[in-house]
C-alpha positions in Angstrom: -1.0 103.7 -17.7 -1.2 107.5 -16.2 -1.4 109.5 -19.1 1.1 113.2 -18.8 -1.8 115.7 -18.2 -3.0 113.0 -14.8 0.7 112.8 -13.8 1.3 114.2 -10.2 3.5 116.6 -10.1 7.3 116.2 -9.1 9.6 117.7 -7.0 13.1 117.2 -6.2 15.0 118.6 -3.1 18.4 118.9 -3.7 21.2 119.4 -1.0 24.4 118.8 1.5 22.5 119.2 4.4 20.5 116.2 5.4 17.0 116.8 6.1 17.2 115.2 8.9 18.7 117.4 10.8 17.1 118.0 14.3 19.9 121.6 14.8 18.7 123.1 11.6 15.3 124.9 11.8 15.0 125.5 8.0 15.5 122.1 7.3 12.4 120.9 9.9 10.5 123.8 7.6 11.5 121.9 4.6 10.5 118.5 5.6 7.2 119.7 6.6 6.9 121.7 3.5 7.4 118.2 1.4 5.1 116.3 3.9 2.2 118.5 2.9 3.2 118.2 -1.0 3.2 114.9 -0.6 -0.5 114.8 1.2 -1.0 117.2 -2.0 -0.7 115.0 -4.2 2.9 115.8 -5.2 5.7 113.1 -6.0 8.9 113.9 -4.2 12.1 112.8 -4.5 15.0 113.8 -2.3 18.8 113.8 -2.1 20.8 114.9 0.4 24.1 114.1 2.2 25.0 113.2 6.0 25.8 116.9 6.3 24.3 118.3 9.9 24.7 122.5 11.1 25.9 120.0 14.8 26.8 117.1 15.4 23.7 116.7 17.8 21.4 117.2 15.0 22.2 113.4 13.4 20.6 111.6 16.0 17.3 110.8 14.0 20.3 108.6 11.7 21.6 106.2 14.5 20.0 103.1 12.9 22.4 103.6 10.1 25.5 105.2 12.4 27.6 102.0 11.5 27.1 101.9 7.5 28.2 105.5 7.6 31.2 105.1 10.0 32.5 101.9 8.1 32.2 104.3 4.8 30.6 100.4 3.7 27.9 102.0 1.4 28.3 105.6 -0.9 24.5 106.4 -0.8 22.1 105.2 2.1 18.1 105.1 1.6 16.2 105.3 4.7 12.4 106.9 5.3 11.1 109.0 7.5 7.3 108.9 7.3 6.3 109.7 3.8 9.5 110.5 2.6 12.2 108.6 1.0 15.9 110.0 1.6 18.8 109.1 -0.8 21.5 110.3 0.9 25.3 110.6 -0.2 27.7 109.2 2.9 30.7 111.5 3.9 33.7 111.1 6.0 32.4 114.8 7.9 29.4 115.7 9.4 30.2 119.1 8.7 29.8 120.8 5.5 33.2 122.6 5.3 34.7 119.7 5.5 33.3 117.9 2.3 35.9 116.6 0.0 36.1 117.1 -3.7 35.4 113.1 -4.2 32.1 113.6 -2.3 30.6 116.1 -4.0 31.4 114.6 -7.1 29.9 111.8 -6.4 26.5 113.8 -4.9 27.0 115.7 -7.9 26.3 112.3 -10.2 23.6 111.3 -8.0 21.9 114.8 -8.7 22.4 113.8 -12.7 21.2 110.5 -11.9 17.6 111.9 -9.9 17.5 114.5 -12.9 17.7 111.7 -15.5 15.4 108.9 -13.5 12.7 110.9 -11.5 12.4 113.9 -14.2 11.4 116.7 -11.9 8.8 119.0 -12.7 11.2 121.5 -10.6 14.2 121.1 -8.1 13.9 122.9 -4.6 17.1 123.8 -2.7 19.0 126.4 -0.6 22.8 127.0 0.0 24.9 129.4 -1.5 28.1 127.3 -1.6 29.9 125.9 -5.4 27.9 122.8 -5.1 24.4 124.7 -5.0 25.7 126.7 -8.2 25.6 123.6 -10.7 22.5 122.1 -8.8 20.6 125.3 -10.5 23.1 125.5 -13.0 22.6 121.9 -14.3 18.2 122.5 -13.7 18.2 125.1 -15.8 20.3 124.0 -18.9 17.9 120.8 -19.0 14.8 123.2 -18.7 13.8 122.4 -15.1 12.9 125.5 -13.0 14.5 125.6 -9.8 13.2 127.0 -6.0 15.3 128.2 -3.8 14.6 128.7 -0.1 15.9 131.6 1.9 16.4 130.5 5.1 18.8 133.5 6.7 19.5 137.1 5.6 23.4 136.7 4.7 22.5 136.5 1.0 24.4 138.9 -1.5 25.4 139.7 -4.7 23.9 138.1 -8.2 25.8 134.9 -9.0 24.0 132.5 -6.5 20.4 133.0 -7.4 21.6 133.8 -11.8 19.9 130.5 -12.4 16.7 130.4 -9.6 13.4 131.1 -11.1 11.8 131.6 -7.4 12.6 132.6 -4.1 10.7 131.4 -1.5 11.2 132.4 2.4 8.9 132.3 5.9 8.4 135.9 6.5 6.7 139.3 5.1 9.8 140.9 6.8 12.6 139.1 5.4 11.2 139.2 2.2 11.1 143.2 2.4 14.3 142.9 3.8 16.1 141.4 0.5 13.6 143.7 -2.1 15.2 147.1 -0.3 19.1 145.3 0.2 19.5 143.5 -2.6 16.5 143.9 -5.2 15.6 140.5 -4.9 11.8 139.5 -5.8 11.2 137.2 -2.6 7.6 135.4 -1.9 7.0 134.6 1.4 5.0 131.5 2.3 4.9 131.0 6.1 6.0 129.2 9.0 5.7 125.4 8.6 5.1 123.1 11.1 2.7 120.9 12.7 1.1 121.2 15.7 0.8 117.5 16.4 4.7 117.7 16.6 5.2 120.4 19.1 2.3 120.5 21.4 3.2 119.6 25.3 0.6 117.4 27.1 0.7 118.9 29.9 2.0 122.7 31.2 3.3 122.9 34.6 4.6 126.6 33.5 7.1 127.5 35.7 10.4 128.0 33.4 11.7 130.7 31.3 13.1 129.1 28.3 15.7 129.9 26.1 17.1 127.3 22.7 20.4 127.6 21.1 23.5 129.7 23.4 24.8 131.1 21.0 25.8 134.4 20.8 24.1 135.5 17.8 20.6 134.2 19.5 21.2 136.5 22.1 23.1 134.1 24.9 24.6 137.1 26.5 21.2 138.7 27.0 19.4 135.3 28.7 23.0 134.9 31.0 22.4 138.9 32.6 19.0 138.2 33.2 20.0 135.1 34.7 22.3 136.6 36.9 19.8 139.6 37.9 17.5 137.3 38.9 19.4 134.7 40.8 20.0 137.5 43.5 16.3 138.8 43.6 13.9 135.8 42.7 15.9 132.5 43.2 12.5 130.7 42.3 12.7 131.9 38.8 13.9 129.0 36.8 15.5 129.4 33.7 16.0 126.2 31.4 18.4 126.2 28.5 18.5 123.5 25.4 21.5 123.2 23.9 21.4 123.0 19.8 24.6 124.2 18.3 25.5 126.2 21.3 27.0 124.9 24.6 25.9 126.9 27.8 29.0 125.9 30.3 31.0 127.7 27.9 29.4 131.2 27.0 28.7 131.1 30.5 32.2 131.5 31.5 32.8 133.7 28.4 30.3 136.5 29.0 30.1 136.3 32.8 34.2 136.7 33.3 33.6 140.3 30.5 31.0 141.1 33.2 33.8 141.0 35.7 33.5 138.1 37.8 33.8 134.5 35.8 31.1 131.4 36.8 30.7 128.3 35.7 27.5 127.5 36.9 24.2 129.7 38.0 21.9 128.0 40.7 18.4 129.2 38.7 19.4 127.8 35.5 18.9 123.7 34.2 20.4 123.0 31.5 18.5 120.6 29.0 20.6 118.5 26.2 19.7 118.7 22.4 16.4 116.9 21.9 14.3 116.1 18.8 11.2 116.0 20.8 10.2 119.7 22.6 7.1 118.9 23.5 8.3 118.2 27.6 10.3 121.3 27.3 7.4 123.5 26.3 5.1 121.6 28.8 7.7 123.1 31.7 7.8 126.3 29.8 5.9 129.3 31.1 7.8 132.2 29.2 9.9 131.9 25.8 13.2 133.9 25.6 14.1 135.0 22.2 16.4 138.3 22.1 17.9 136.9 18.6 20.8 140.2 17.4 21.4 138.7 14.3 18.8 138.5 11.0 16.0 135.9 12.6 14.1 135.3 9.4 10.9 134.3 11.2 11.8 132.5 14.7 10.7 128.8 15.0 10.9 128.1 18.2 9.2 131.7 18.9 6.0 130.2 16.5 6.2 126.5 18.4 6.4 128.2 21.4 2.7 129.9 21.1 1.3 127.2 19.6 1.7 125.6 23.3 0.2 128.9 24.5 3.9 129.7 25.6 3.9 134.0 25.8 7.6 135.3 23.6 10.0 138.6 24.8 11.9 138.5 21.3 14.0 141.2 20.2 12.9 143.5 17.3 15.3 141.9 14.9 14.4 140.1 11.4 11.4 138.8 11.4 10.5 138.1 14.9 7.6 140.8 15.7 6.1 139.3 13.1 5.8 136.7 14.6 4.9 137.1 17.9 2.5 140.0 16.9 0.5 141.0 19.9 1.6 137.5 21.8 4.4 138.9 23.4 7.2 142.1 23.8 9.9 143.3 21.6 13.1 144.4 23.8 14.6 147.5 22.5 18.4 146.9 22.8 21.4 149.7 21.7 21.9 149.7 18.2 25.5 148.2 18.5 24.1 145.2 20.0 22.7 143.8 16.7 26.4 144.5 15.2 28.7 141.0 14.6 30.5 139.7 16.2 27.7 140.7 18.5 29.4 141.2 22.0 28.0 144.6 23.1 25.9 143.9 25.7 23.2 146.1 27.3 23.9 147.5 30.7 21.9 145.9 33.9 20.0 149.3 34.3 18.6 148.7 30.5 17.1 145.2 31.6 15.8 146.5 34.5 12.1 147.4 33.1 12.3 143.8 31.3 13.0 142.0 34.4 10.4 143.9 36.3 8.0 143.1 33.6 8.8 139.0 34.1 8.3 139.5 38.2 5.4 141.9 38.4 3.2 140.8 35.2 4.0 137.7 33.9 5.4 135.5 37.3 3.0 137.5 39.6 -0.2 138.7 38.1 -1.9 135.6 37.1 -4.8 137.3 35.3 -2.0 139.1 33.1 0.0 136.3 32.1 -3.4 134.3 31.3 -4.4 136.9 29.0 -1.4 136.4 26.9 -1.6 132.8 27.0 -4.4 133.3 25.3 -3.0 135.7 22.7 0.0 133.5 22.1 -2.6 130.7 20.9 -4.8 133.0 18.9 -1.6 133.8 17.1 -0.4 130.5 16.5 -4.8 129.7 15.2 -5.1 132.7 12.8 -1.5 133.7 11.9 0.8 130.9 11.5 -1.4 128.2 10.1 -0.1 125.0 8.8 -3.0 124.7 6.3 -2.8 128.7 5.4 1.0 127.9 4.8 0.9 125.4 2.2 -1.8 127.4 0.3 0.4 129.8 0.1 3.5 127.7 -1.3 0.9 125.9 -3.3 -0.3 128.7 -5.1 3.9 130.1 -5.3 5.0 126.6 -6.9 2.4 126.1 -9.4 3.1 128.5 -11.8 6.3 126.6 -12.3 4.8 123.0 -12.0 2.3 123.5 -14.1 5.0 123.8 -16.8 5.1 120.0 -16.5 9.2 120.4 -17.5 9.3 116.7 -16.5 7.8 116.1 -19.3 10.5 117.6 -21.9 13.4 116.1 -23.6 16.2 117.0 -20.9 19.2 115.6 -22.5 17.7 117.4 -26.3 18.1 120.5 -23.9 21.4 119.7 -23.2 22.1 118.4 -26.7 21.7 122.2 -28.0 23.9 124.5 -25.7 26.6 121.9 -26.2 29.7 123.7 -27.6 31.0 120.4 -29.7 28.1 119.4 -31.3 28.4 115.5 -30.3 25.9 113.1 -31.7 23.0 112.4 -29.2 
């Protein structure tokens, strides 16, 4: 029998969202975050919900599609590599519309993990009702609880009253919250894995932009687009649709620039995929002109591990990112303002689109010496190995507390109001 001081250490993730979700880049951190716990030595638990940010991010559940269309099952178990998901089935993929019944039922499931697996500490994110008792309902049984910020739209006090740690990506957004909000943030680094992302092959001929939406900058990527269809038709720009949907934001922004299309002959557009590695292999230049909070930039970090130079805007944490691997577009002021529809007049883009023709489409010897700077970045700066040191040496103060251990319900026993018996 293990005795408690050889135990591993336990972890339970705690959400809506399911982390399976193949549109939501914080959750991809997550799961690679518990992957290397796990080849830590941690024990981790998880529960979750078929809750996706899109529709086109459930894909990696198909097997199990018809339990969770029939509603024949409340909870599904499934793995995914190392992990083991218990996940709560509702009538909605998306998360506005979960019903009362459904969250009371995740909600016993969460007493249920709490009661069974006895985490050493419970690691979430969300700022919704339901993400109030799961800290809530930690920290009267004694368990710690992690929370990861994921985005910069956090305010106010009440959401994080009962987290004992923040945890983010970035050095930036975590300065961001200290001077806005006062928050003692740790950030631990990008997470992901090499293996996962890393193209073959690299014909490098496409620019490439993820996600239209307007708040990663779609109206940006469609004037460049539409400069350089006139003056180099051989520029290619690819587009992969997440949560956004090109067709559409193409008619949007290009009727408000005074003559509506509803197609552009230098752009391919590329469907929602779980694998990227063929998209980067076509890749030879990675558009990323985010106007809202970008707490680090995933793709922007994927995309130089592939070698893959970045033109990101200097928003959130994105420079810190791309560090010396790429340019930062200096944009008006209003355009990082929601609902984010200023755009920047053609005569502001023109040194950034002479910068894509002269340097990086025509001077070879240029572009290859930022190939080599996007991969030097991705080596020194945005380690997978660096990263979970980092969260390692966050987390352990709390783990080491070893609250699995402790008499939960006794905890629960004293703040109750009635005094009922055990």
């Amino acid at each position: 029998m293990t005795s408690l001081s050889t135990r591993k250490s336990r972890l339970l993730w705690a959400g809506a969202f399911s982390l399976v979700d193949t549109s939501n880049g914080a959750v991809m951190s997550v799961c690679q975050m518990l992957r290397q716990l796990i080849a830590q030595g941690y024990e981790v638990a998880i529960l979750g919900a078929t809750i996706f940010d899109h529709q086109r991010g459930s894909t990696r559940l198909k097997p199990h599609w018809a339990i969770i269309e029939e509603k024949s099952a409340d909870v599904i178990y499934f793995e995914d590599g190392p992990l083991l998901h218990r996940t709560v089935v509702t009538a909605s993929t998306s998360r506005d519309q979960m019903t009362s019944h459904e969250t009371d039922l995740w909600f016993a499931q969460y007493q249920a993990a709490l009661d069974g697996f006895k985490p050493d500490a419970v690691y979430f994110y969300g700022g919704n009702t339901l993400e109030l008792l799961i800290a809530s309902e930690a920290r009267a049984r004694g368990i710690p609880t992690i929370f990861y910020l994921a985005n910069g739209s956090y305010q106010g006090e009440r959401w994080c009253r009962d987290v004992n740690l923040l945890l983010t990506n970035s050095r930036a957004t975590a300065a961001m919250y200290a001077q806005t909000q006062g928050y003692v943030v740790t950030p631990v680094g990008a997470f992901i894995d090499p293996s996962g992302v890393m193209a073959k092959q690299h014909s490098r001929k496409r620019i490439l932009f993820v996600n239209p939406t307007v708040e990663k900058g779609v109206g940006i990527v469609i004037m460049l687009a539409l400069l350089l269809e006139q003056r180099r038709p051989d520029i290619v720009f690819e587009v992969v649709e997440a949560r956004g949907e090109w067709a559409g934001m193409l008619r949007h922004i290009s009727r408000g620039l005074g003559s509506e299309r509803n197609s552009l002959s230098n752009v391919v557009v590329t469907e929602h995929t779980d694998d990227m590695r063929p998209v980067y292999g076509r890749a030879r230049l990675l558009l990323a002109p985010s106007l809202w909070w970008e707490t680090f930039g995933r793709v922007a970090i994927e995309a130089m591990i592939n070698g893959i130079p970045v033109i990101a805007s200097k928003r959130g944490g994105l420079p810190e990112a791309i560090g010396d691997a790429g340019f930062t577009l200096t944009l008006p002021p209003q355009c990082y303002e929601a609902p984010y529809s200023y755009l920047p007049t053609a005569a502001g883009l023109e040194s950034l689109i002479e910068k894509i023709i002269l340097r990086l489409y025509d001077d070879e010897a240029f572009y290859a010496d930022y190939v080599g700077r996007a991969r030097r970045m991705a080596q020194t700066q945005h380690s997978l190995q660096a990263s979970t040191q980092r969260l390692l040496q966050a987390i352990e103060p709390l783990m080491s507390q070893r609250a699995g251990d402790c008499d939960g319900h006794a905890a629960l026993q004293a703040l109750h109001k009635q005094g009922l018996p055990a």
